[in-house]
C-alpha positions in Angstrom: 22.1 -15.8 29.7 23.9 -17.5 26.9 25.6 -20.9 27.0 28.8 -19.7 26.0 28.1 -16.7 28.4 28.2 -19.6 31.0 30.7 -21.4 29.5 33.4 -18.4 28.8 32.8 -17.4 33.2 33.8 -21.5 34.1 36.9 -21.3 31.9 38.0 -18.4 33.6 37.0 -19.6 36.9 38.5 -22.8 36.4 41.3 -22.5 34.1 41.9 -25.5 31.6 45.5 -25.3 32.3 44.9 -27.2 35.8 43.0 -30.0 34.2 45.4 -33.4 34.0 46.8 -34.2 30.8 44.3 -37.3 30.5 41.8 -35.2 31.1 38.9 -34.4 29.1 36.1 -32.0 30.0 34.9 -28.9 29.3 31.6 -28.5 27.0 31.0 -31.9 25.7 27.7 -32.1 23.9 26.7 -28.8 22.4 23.7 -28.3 20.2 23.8 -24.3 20.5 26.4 -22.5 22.3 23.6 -19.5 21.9 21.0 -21.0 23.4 19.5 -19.1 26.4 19.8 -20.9 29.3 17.0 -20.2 31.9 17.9 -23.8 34.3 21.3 -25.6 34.8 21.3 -29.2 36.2 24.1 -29.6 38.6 25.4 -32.9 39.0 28.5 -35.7 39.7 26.9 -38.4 36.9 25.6 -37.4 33.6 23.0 -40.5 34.2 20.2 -41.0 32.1 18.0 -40.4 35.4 19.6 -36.4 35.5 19.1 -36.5 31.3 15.4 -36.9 31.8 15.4 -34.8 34.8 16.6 -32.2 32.8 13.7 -32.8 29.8 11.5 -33.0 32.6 12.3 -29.7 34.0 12.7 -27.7 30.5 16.7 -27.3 31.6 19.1 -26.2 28.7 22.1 -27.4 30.0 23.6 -29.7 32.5 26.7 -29.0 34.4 28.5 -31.9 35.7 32.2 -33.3 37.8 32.7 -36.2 35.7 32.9 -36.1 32.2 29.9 -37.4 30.5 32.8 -38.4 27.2 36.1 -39.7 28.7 37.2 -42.0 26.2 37.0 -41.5 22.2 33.9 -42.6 20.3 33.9 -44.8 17.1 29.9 -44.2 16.5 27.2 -43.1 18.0 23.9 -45.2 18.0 21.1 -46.3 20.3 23.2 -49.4 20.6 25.3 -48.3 23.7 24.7 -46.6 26.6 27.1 -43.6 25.5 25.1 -43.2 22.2 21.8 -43.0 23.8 23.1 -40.5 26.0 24.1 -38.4 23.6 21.0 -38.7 21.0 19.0 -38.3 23.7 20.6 -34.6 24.5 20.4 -33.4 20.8 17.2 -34.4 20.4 16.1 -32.3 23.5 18.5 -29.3 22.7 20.2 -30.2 25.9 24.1 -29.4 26.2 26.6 -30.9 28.8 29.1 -28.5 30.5 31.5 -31.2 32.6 34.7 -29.9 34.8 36.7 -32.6 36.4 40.1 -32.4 37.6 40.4 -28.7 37.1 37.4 -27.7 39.5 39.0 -30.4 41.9 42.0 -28.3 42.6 41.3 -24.9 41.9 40.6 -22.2 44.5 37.3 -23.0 45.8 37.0 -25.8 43.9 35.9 -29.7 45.1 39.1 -30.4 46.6 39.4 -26.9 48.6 35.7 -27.8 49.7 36.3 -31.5 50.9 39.1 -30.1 53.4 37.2 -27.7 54.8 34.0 -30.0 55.0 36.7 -32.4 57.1 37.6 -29.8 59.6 41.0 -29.6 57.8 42.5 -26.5 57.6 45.0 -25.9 54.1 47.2 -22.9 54.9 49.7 -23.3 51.6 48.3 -25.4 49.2 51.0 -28.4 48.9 51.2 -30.3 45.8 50.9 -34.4 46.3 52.1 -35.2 42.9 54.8 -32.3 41.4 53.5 -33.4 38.2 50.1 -32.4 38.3 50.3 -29.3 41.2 46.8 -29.0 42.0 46.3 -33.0 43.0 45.4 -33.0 46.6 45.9 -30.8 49.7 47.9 -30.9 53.0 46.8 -29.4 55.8 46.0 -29.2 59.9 43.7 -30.6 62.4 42.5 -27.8 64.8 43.6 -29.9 67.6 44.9 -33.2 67.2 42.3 -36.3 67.1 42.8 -40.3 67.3 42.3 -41.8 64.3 39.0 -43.4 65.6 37.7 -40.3 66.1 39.0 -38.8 62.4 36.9 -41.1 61.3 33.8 -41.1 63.0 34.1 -37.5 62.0 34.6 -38.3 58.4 31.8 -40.3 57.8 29.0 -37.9 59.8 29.9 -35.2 57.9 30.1 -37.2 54.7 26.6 -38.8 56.1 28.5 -42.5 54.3 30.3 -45.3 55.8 34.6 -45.3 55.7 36.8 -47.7 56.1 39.9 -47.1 58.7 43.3 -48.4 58.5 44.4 -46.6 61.9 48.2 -46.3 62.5 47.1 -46.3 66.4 48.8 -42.5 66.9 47.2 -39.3 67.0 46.6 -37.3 63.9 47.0 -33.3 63.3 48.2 -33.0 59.8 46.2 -34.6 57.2 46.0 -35.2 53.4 43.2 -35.0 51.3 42.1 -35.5 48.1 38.5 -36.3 46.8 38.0 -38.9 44.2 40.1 -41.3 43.8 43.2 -41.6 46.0 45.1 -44.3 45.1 48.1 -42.9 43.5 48.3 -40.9 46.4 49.3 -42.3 49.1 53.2 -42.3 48.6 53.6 -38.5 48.0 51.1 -38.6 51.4 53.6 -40.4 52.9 56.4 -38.0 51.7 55.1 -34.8 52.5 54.8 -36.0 56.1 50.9 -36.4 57.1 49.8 -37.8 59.4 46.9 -39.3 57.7 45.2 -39.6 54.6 41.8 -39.2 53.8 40.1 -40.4 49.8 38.5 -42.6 48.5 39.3 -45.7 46.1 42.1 -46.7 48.2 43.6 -50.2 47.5 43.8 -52.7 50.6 47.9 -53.4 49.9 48.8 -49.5 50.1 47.0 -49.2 52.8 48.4 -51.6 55.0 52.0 -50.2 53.4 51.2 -46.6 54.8 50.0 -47.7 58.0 53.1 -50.2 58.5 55.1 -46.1 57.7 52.9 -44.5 60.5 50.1 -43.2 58.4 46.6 -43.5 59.2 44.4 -44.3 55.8 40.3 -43.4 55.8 38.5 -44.4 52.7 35.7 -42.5 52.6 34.9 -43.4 48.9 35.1 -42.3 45.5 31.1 -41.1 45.8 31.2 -39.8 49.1 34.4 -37.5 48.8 32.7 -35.8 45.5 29.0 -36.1 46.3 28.7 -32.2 46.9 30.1 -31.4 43.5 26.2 -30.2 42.5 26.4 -28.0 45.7 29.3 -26.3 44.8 28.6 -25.8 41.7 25.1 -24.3 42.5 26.6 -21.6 44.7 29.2 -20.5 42.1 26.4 -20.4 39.3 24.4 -18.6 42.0 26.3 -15.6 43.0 27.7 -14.9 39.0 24.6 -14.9 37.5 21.6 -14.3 40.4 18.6 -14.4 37.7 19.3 -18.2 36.8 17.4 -21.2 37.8 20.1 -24.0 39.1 18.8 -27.3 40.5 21.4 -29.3 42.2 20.7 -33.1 42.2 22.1 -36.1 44.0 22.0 -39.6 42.7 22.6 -42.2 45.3 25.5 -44.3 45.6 23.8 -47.2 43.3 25.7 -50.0 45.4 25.0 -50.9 48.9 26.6 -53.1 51.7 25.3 -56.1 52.8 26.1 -57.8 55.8 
């Protein structure tokens, strides 16, 4: 199995005409797009804990949700983080394969996963912002909760703390939308939910939707995308049976005190 083999399956799997516009994914650092690939590292963080994971375990290529290169390089040296990163994978032979915002809201993708992990069922998929379609979902409860108990809910499955800002009535249709939520919670509003569940959710919006009648859970930005590795285990899995995947999971890095 080829790294273009894998490569050419993901961009027909997940399309790059559903990434964002500021987007900027797809295979990143490439030393040989014919190298055989006998393990993929799955991952959210291209960390230099998962790089050395990946010498470590003799993988060829590292599959990740965020892009390890978002913004454009002027050099590349052992001075910054970025650089070290990247020599660091050449060296090793070790390419980077990232998908962000197109595996969030593709069929089956994050976002599709997120819902259902919530107990959120999407029958149509509803667009949050017109102008990128595939941003967040709305969908039902099975039976309607208290916002209370939405949350409780949220953060056992998530296994991570939220933060509520509860509306007081009862909730049966819901938004999601894993990541980062913030410029979200008007079109959640508009399309009518009841609540809102995402993560990176500023204080002053919401207080704003709950003042409207919407319940707000922040679950977090890490927490709403942790099972990224998962996901993309299980697709790598069933397409190609014979190859090793190892899905890791990094820990938050910040912790709450007090």
């Amino acid at each position: 199995m080829k790294i273009s083999e894998i490569e050419a399956f993901l961009n027909e799997r997940f399309p790059r005409s559903l990434a964002c516009e500021w987007d900027n994914d797809g295979l990143l650092v490439c030393p040989d797009r014919e190298r055989e690939v006998r393990l993929v590292i799955t991952c959210l963080d291209v960390t230099l804990s998962v790089i050395h994971k990946a010498i470590e375990s003799g993988a060829e290529l590292i599959l990740s949700h965020h892009p390890l290169l978002f913004h454009p390089l002027n050099r590349i040296s052992e001075d910054d983080l970025a650089g070290q990163k990247i020599l660091l994978l050449i060296r090793h032979g070790i390419s980077v394969l990232s998908l962000h915002t197109r595996f969030d809201g593709a069929p089956g993708g994050l976002n599709e996963h997120f819902a259902k992990s919530l107990g959120v069922c999407v029958e149509e998929h509803v667009a949050l912002l017109p102008e990128e379609p595939h941003i967040g979902d709305l969908g039902v409860l099975s039976e309607r909760m208290m916002p209370e108990d939405l949350a409780r809910h949220a953060a056992a499955v998530l296994d991570a703390p939220v933060r509520l800002y509860s509306a007081g009535g009862s909730v049966e249709r819901v938004a999601v939308s894993c990541g980062s939520g913030k410029d979200l919670v008007e079109p959640a509003l508009e399309a009518g939910a009841d609540a809102f569940i995402s993560g990176d959710i500023p204080y002053h919006a919401a207080q704003s939707a709950v003042e409207r009648g919407m319940t707000v859970i922040d679950c977090g930005h890490h927490a709403s995308e942790n099972a990224a590795p998962d996901v993309f285990r299980r697709i790598l899995q069933r397409e190609f049976p014979e190859l090793g995947v190892l899905a890791l999971h990094e820990p938050l890095g910040g912790e709450i005190i007090g």
